[in-house]
C-alpha positions in Angstrom: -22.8 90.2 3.9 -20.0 92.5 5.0 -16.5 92.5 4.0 -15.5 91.4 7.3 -18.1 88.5 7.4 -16.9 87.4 3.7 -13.3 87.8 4.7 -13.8 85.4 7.7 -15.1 82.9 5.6 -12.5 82.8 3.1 -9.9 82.0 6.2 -12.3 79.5 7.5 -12.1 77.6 4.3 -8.1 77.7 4.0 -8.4 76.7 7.8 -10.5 73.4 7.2 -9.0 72.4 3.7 -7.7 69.6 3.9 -5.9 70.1 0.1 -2.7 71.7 0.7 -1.9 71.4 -3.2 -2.5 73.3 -6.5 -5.6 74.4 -7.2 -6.8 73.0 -10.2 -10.0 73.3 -12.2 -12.0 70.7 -13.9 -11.9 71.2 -17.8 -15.3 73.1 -18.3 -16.4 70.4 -21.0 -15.2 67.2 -18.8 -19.0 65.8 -17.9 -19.8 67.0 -21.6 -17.1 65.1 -23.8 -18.5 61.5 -23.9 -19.9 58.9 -21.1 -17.2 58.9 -18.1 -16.8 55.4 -15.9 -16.2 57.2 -12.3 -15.1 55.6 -9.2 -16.5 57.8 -6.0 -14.0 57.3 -2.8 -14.8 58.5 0.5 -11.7 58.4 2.7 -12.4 55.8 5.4 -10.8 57.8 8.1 -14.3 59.1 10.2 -15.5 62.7 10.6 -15.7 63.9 14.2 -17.2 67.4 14.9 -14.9 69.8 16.4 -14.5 73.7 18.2 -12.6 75.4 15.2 -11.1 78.8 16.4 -9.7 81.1 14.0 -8.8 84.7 14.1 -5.6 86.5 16.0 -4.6 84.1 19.1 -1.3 83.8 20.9 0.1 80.0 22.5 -1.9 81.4 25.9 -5.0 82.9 24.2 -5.2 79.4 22.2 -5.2 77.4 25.5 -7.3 80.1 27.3 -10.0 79.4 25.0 -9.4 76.0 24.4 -10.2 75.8 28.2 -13.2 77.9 27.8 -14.8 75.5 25.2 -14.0 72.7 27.1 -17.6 71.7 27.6 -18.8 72.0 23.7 -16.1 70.6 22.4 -17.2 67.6 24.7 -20.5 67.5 23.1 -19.1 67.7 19.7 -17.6 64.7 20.1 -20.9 62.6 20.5 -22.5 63.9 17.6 -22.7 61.3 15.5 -21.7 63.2 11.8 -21.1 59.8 9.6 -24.7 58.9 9.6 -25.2 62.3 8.2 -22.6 61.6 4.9 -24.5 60.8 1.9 -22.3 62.9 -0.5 -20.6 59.9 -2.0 -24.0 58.3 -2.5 -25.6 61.7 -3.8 -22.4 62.1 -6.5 -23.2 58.0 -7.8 -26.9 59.4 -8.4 -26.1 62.6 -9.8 -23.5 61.3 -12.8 -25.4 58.2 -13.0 -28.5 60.6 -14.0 -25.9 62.1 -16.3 -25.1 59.8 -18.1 -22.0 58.4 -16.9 -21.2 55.0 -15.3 -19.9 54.6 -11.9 -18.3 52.0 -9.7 -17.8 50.9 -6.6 -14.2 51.1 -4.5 -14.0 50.9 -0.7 -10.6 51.8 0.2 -9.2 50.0 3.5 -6.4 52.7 3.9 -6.8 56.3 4.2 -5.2 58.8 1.7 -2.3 59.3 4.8 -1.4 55.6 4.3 -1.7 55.2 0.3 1.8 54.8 -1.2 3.4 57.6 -2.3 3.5 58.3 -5.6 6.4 60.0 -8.0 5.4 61.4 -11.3 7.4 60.5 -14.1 6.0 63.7 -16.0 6.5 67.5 -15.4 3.5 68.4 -17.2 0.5 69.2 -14.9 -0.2 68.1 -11.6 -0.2 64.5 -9.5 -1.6 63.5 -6.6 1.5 62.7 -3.8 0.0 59.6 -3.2 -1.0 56.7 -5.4 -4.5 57.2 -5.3 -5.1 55.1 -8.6 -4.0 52.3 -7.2 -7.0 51.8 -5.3 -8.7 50.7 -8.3 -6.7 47.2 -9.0 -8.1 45.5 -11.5 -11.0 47.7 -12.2 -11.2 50.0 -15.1 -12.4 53.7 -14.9 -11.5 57.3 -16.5 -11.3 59.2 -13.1 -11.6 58.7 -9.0 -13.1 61.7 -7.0 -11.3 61.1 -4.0 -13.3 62.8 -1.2 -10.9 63.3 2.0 -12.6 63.4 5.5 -14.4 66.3 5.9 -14.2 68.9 8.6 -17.9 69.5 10.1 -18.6 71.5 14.4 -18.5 75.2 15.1 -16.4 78.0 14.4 -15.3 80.9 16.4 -13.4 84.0 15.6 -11.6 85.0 18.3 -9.0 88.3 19.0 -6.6 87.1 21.6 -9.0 85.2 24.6 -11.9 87.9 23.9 -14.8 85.8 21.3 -16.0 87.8 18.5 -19.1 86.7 18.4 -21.2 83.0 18.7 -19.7 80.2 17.5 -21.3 79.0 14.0 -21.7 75.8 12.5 -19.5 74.8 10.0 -18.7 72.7 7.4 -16.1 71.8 4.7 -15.6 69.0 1.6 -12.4 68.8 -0.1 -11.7 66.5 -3.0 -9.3 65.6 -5.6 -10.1 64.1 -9.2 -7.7 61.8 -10.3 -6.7 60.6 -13.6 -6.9 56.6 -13.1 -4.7 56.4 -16.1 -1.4 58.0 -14.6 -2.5 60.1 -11.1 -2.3 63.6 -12.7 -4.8 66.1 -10.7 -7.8 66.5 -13.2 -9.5 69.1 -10.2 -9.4 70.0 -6.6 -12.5 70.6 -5.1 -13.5 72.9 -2.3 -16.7 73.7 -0.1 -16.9 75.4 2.8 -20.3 76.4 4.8 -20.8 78.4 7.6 -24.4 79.0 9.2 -25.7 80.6 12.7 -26.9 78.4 15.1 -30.4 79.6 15.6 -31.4 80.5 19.2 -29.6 80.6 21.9 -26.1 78.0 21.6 -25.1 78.1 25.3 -27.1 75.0 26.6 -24.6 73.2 28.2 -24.9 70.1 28.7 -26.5 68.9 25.6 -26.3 71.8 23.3 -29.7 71.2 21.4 -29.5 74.6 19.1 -25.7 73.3 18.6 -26.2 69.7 17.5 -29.5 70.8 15.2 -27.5 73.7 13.5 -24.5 71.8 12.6 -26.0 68.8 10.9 -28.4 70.5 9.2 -25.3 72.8 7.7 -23.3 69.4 7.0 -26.1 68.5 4.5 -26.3 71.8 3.1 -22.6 72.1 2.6 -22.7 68.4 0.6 -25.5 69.9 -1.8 -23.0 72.9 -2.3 -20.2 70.4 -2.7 -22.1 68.0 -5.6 -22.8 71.2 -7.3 -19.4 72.3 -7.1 -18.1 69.0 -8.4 -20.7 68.2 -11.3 -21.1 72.3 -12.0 -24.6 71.8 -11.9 
């Protein structure tokens, strides 16, 4: 992979985060201290696919090619991501196989409309919003809180001139939260990129497109479980 390849994909991922906070990591003994009860929370709020453009772009380059990508980003919008999210479900099975418990939470608000939360501690990290509170009266040691993720194509652009073909991309963010008092236990982060194999250009229906980005939406939650459990 080049420099410039790796570069663009490290401003892809600060692109698609959705975690503006800290970055925290996980304490490297955390699944290895003792049986963890884990609630699993997938923000309700749905994915849609979408044209991401990154690189250098003025206010009329950004509309220019905005324009340009009018027809994809059309498509994009009827590919039907959620029934391609199993990452909550593949987490469950993963610590369950571990060893720890887990339990089941379906938020009704997304993380936008939690509460907002105020720490009454300076040491570490909280989460802005009351994310613990989503457990009532149900008892656990953490909640991975996995935000909606960002999944479509990416294109690097320099002014209204393309780069190169857009790419499918991908990208999970998460924060683990200490259901005891909201402190940030880890922030998560996965972003994948892939080619689109063949020719991308197939307007109306964009068969290469469609295939390319949901088979890199299940890749990227592989990556992402791995990230999360460090295994």
């Amino acid at each position: 992979m080049t420099q410039t390849k790796i570069i663009l994909y490290i401003f892809i991922a600060i692109v698609l985060s959705a975690c503006a906070g800290p970055k925290v990591k996980l304490d490297s003994n955390y699944w290895r201290s003792g049986s963890k009860t884990i609630a699993v929370v997938m923000d309700p709020a749905p994915a849609q696919a979408a044209a991401y453009k990154v690189g250098a772009q003025g206010l009329l380059d950004s509309a220019i090619n905005t324009m340009m990508a009018s027809g994809l980003e059309g498509h994009l919008k009827t590919i039907k991501v959620e029934e391609a999210i199993t990452v909550k479900q593949d987490l469950e099975a993963k610590l369950n196989q571990m060893g720890h418990k887990t339990i089941q939470i379906e938020p009704l608000l997304t993380y936008e409309k939690l509460p907002d939360f105020k720490a009454t501690s300076s040491e570490g990290y909280f989460s802005e919003k009351d994310i613990k509170s989503l457990l009532k009266d149900e008892k656990a040691d953490a909640i991975v809180f996995i935000y909606t993720p960002k999944v479509g194509t990416v294109r690097s652009y320099y002014g209204f001139v393309p780069l190169g073909a857009p790419e499918a991309t991908a990208t999970f963010t998460a924060d683990m939260i200490s259901a005891g008092d909201n402190k940030i236990l880890a922030n998560f982060n996965t972003t994948s990129v892939s080619p689109i194999e063949g020719s991308w250009d197939q307007s109306p229906d964009y068969p290469n497109v469609s295939a390319a980005i949901i088979k890199n939406f299940r890749a990227a939650q592989i990556l992402f479980s791995t990230e999360v459990l460090g295994k």
